[in-house]
TORBA-760167 format. One record per residue (C-alpha): residue number from 1; chain; x, y, z negated. Coordinates in steps of 0.25 Angstrom, whole numbers, plus 2048, in hexadecimal, padded with zeros to 3 digits. Layout:
N
<i->NUM ch->A east->X north->Y up->Z>
...
# end
This chain:
270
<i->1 ch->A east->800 north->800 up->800>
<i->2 ch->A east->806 north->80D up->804>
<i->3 ch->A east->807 north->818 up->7FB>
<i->4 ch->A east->80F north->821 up->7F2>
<i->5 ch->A east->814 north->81B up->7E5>
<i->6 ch->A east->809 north->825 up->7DE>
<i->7 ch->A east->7FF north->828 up->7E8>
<i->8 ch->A east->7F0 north->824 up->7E9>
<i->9 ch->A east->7ED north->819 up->7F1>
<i->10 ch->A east->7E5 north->821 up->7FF>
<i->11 ch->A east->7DB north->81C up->809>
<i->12 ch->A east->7E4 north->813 up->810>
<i->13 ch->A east->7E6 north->80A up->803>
<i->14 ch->A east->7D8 north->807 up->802>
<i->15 ch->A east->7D7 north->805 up->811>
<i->16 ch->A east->7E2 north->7FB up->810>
<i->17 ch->A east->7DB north->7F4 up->804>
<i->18 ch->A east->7CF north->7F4 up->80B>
<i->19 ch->A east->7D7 north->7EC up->816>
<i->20 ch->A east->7DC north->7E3 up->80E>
<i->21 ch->A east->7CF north->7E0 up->807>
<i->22 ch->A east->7C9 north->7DB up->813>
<i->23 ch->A east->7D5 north->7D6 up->81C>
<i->24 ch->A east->7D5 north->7C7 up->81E>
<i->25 ch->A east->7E4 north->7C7 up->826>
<i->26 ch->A east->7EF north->7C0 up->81F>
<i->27 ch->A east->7E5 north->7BB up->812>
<i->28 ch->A east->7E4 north->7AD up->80D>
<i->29 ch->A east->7D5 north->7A8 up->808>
<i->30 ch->A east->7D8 north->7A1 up->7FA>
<i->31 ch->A east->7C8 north->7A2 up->7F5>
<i->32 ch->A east->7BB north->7A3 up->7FE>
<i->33 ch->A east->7AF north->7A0 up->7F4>
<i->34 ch->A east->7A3 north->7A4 up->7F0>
<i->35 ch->A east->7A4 north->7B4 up->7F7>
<i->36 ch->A east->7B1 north->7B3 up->7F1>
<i->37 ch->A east->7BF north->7B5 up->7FA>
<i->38 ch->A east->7CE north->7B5 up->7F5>
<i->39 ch->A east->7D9 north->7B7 up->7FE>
<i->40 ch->A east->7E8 north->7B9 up->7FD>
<i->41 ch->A east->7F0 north->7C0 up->805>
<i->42 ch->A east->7FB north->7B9 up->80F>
<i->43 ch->A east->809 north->7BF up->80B>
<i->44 ch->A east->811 north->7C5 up->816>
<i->45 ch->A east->81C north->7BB up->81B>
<i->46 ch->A east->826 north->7C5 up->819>
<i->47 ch->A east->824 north->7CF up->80D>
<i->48 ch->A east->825 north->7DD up->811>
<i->49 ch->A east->831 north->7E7 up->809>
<i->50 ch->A east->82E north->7E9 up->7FA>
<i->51 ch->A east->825 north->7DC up->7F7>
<i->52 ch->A east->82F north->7D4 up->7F2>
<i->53 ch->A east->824 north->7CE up->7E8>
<i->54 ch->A east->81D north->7CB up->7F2>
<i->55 ch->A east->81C north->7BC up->7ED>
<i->56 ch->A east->815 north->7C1 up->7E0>
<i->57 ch->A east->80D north->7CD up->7E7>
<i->58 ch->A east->7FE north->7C6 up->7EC>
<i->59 ch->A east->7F0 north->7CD up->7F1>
<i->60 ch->A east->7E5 north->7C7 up->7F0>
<i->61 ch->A east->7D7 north->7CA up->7F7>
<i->62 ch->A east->7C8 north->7C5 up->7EF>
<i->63 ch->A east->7BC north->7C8 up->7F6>
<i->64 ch->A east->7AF north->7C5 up->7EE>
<i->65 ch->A east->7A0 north->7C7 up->7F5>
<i->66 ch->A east->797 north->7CE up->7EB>
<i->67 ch->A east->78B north->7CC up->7EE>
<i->68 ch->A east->783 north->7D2 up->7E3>
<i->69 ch->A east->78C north->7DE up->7DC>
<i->70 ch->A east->78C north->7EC up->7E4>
<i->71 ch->A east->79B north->7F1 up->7E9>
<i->72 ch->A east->79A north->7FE up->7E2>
<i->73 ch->A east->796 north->7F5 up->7D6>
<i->74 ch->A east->7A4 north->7EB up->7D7>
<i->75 ch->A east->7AB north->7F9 up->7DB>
<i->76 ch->A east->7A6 north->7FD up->7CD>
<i->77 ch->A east->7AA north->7F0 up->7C4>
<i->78 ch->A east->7B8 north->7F2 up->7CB>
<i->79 ch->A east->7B8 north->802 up->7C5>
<i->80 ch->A east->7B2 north->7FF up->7B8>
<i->81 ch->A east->7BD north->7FD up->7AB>
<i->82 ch->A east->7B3 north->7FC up->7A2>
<i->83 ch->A east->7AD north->7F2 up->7A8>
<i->84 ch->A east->7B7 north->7E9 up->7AA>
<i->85 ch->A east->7B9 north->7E6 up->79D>
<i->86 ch->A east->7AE north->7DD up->79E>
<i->87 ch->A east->7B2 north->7D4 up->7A9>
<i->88 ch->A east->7C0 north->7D6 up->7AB>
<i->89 ch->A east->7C5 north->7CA up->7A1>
<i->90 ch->A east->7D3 north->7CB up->7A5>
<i->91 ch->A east->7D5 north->7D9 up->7A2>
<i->92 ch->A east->7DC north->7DD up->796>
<i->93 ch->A east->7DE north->7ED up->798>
<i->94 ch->A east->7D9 north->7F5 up->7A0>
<i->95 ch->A east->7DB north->804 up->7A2>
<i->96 ch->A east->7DB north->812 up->7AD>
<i->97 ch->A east->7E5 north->81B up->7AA>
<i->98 ch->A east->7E4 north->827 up->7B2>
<i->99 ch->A east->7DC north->82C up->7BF>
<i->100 ch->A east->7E5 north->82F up->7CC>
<i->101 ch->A east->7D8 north->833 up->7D4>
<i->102 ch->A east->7CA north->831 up->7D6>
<i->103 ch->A east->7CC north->825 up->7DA>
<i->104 ch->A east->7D9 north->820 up->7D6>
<i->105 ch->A east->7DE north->81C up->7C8>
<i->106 ch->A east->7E7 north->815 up->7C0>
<i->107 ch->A east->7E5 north->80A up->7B6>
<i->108 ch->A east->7EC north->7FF up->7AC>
<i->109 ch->A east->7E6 north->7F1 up->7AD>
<i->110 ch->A east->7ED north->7E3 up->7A6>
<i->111 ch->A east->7E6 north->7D6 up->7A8>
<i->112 ch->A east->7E8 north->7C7 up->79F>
<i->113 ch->A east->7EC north->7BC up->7A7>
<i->114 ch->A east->7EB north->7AE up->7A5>
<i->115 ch->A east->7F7 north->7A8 up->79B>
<i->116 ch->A east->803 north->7A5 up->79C>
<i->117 ch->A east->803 north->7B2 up->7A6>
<i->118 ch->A east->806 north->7C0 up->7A0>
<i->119 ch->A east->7FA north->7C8 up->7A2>
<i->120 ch->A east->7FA north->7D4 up->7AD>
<i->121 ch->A east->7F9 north->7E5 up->7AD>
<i->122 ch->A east->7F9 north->7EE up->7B8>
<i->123 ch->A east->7F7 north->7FD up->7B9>
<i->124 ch->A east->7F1 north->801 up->7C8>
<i->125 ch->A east->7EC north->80D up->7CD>
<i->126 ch->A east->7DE north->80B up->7D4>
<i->127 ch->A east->7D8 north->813 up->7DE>
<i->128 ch->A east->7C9 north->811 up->7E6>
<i->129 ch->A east->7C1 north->813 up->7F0>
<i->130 ch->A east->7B4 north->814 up->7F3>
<i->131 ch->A east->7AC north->813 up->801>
<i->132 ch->A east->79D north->813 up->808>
<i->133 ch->A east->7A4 north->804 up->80B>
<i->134 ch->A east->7AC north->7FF up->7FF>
<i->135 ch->A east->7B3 north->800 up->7F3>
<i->136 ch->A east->7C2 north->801 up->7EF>
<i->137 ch->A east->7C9 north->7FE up->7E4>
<i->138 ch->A east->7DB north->7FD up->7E5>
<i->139 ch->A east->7E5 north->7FE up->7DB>
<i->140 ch->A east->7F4 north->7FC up->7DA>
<i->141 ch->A east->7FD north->7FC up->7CF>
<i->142 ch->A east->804 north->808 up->7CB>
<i->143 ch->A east->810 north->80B up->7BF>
<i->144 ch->A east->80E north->816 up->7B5>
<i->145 ch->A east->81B north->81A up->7AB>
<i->146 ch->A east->80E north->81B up->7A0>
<i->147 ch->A east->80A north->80C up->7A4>
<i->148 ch->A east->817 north->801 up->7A5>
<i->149 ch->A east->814 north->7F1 up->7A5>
<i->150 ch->A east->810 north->7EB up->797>
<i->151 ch->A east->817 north->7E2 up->78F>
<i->152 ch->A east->80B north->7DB up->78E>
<i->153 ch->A east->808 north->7DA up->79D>
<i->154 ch->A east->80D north->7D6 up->7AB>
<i->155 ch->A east->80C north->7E4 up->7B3>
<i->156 ch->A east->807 north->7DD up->7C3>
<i->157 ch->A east->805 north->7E6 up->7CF>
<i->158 ch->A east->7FB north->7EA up->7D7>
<i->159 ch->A east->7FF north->7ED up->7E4>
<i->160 ch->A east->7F2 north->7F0 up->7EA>
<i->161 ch->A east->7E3 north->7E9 up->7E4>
<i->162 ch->A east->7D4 north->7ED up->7E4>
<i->163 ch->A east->7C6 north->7ED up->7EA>
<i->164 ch->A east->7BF north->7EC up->7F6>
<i->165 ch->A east->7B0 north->7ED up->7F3>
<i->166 ch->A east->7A6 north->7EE up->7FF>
<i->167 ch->A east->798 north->7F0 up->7FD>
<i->168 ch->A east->790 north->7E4 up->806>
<i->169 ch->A east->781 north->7E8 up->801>
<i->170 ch->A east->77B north->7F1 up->7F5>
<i->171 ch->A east->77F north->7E6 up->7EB>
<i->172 ch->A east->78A north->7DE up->7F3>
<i->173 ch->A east->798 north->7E0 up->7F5>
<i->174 ch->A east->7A6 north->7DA up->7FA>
<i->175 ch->A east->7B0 north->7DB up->7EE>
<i->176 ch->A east->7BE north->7DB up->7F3>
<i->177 ch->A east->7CC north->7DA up->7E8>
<i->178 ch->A east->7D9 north->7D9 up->7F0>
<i->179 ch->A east->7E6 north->7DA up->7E7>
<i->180 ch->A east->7F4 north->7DB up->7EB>
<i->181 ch->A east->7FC north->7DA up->7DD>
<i->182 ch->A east->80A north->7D4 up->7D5>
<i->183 ch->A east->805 north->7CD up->7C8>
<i->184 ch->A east->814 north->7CE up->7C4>
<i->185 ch->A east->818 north->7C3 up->7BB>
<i->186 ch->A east->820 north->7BA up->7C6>
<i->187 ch->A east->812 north->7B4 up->7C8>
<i->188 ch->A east->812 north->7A5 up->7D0>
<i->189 ch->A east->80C north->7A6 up->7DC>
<i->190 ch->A east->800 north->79B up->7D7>
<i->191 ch->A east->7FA north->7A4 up->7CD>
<i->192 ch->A east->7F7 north->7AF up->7D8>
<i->193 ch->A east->7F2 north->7A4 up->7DF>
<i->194 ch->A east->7E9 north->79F up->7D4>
<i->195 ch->A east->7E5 north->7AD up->7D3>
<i->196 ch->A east->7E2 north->7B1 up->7E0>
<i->197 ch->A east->7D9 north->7A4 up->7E3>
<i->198 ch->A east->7D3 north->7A3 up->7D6>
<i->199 ch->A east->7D3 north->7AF up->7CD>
<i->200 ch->A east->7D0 north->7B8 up->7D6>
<i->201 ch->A east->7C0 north->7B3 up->7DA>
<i->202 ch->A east->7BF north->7B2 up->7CA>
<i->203 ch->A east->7C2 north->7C1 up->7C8>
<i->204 ch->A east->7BB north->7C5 up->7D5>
<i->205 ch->A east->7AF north->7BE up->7CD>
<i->206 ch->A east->7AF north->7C3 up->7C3>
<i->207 ch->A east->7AE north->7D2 up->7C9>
<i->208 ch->A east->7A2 north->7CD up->7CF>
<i->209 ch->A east->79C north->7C9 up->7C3>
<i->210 ch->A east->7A1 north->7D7 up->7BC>
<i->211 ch->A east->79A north->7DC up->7C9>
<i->212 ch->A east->78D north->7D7 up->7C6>
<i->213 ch->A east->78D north->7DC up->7B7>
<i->214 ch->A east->792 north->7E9 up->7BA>
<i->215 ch->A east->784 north->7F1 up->7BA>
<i->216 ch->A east->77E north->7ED up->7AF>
<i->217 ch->A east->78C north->7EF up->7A7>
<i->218 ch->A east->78E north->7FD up->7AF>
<i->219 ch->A east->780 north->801 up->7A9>
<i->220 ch->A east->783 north->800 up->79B>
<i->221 ch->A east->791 north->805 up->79D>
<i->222 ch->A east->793 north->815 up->7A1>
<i->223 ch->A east->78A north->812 up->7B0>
<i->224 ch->A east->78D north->81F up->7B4>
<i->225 ch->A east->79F north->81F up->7B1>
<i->226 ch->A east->7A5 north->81A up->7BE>
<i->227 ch->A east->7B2 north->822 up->7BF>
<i->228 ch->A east->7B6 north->81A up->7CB>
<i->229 ch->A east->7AA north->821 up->7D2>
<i->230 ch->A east->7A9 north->82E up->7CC>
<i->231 ch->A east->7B6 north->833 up->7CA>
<i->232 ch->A east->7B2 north->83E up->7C0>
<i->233 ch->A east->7AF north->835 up->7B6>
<i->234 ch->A east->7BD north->82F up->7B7>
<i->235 ch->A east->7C3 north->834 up->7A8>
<i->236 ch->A east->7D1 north->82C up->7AA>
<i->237 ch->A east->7DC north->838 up->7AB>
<i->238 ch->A east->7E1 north->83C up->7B8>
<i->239 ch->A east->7EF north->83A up->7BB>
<i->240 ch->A east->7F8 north->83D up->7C7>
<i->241 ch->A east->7FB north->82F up->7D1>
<i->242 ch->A east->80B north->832 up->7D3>
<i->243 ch->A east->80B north->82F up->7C3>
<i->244 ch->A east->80A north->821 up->7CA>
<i->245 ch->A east->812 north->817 up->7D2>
<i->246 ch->A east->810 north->809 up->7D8>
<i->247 ch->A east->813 north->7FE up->7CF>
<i->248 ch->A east->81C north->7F3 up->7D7>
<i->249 ch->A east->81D north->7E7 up->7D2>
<i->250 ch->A east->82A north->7E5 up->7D5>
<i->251 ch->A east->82D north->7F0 up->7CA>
<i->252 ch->A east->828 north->7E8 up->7BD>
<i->253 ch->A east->82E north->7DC up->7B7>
<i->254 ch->A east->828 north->7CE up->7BC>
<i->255 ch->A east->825 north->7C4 up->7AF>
<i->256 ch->A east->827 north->7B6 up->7B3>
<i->257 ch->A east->81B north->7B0 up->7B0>
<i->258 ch->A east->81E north->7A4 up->7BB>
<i->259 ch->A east->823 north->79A up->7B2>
<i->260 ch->A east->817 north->79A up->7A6>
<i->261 ch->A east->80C north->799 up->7B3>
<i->262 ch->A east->814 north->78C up->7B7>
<i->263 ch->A east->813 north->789 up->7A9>
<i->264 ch->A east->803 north->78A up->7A8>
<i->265 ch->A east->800 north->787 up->7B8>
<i->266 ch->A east->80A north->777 up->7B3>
<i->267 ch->A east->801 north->777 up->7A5>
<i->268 ch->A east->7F4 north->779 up->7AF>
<i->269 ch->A east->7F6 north->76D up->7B7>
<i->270 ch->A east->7FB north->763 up->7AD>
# end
């Protein structure tokens, strides 16, 4: 993705994601089930200058069919922190930090994952878009002096994830997640495997459960706040983009978590 190490992602970011979104050239189908679709992208044969993690670096495509939860409703369960709480079970903090625009901020998210692997944290900046055809969510991760990796956590990287949400009828929609990112932590290439094929229609899932709950939990819960729509009632505190940099992953330590898998994928099959 091209752009300065502080500036906002522009039109031709979201034009690009858009692509990506809905290209099916150089993708491999791993899961086609039930109005569900995961596909993984083909490496290039020969990596291109500066992805020399490219072994570890993977994208992944979900495409879930909704047939009875709007788009502007899904676009609204993405947006909401409050509401994620009640259906995010992995999260274990979540936070904004500070608004770059209207329609860009920048936030702090860490995540459990299943033992013996440490548990994960990013901080992204996200940005959005909205059209008469669809719905755009991307975010990146981003480095700030004021916000270094934890003890506690691997830092991964994203290089480029989000949404595509298109509206198919009044109460339909085609809900799109495509992520590019380094988990960090010398990963083996059979857990992103396992995740890609399997995790990923669980959590797709789950959003559309979340989806289906979200108005009569909206309703009780401040229906008229939705920042991510009306800008004025953001309360976060401004702050200037160039404060922020693109996080590489090749800038952070790797924690080599290879060795305890093995352990558990040997104890799994015995």
């Amino acid at each position: 993705m091209s752009r300065g190490a502080s500036s906002l992602p522009d039109d031709a970011v979201f034009s690009q994601f858009r692509k990506s979104c809905s290209s099916t050239e150089n993708w491999n189908s791993k899961y086609d089930k039930h109005g569900m679709q995961v596909w993984v992208e083909v490496p290039p044969a020969t990596p291109t200058p500066g992805q020399e993690s490219a072994g570890k670096i993977h994208m992944i495509k979900c495409r879930m069919t909704i047939a009875d939860v709007s788009a502007a409703t899904m676009y609204d369960v993405i947006h909401d922190a409050p509401y994620r709480s009640t259906w995010d079970h992995t999260m274990m903090e979540s936070y904004d930090i500070a608004r770059l625009s209207a329609n860009a901020d920048f936030g702090y998210y860490a995540w459990s994952c299943p033992p013996p692997l440490k548990n994960r944290d990013v901080v992204t900046l996200r940005t959005w878009q909205v059209t008469d055809e669809d719905y755009v969510i991307v975010n990146f991760s981003v480095k700030h002096q004021k916000h270094p990796p934890r003890h506690a956590f691997v830092r991964a990287i994203s290089i480029l994830s989000g949404y595509l949400i298109k509206p198919t009828g009044p109460n339909s929609c085609s809900f799109t997640y495509l992520s590019k990112a380094d988990p960090k932590g010398s990963l083996p290439k059979w857990v992103v495997n396992r995740a890609s094929q399997i995790l990923a229609p669980k959590v797709m899932k789950c959003l559309h459960k979340a989806g289906q709950r979200y108005p009569e939990w909206k309703s009780e819960n401040s229906p008229d706040q939705k920042p991510w729509l009306f800008p004025e009632q953001n309360v976060l505190p401004m702050m200037d983009p160039a404060e922020l940099s693109l996080q590489r992953a090749d800038s952070l330590e790797n924690v080599d978590e290879s060795a305890m898998v093995e352990v558990e994928k040997n104890g799994d099959s015995s």
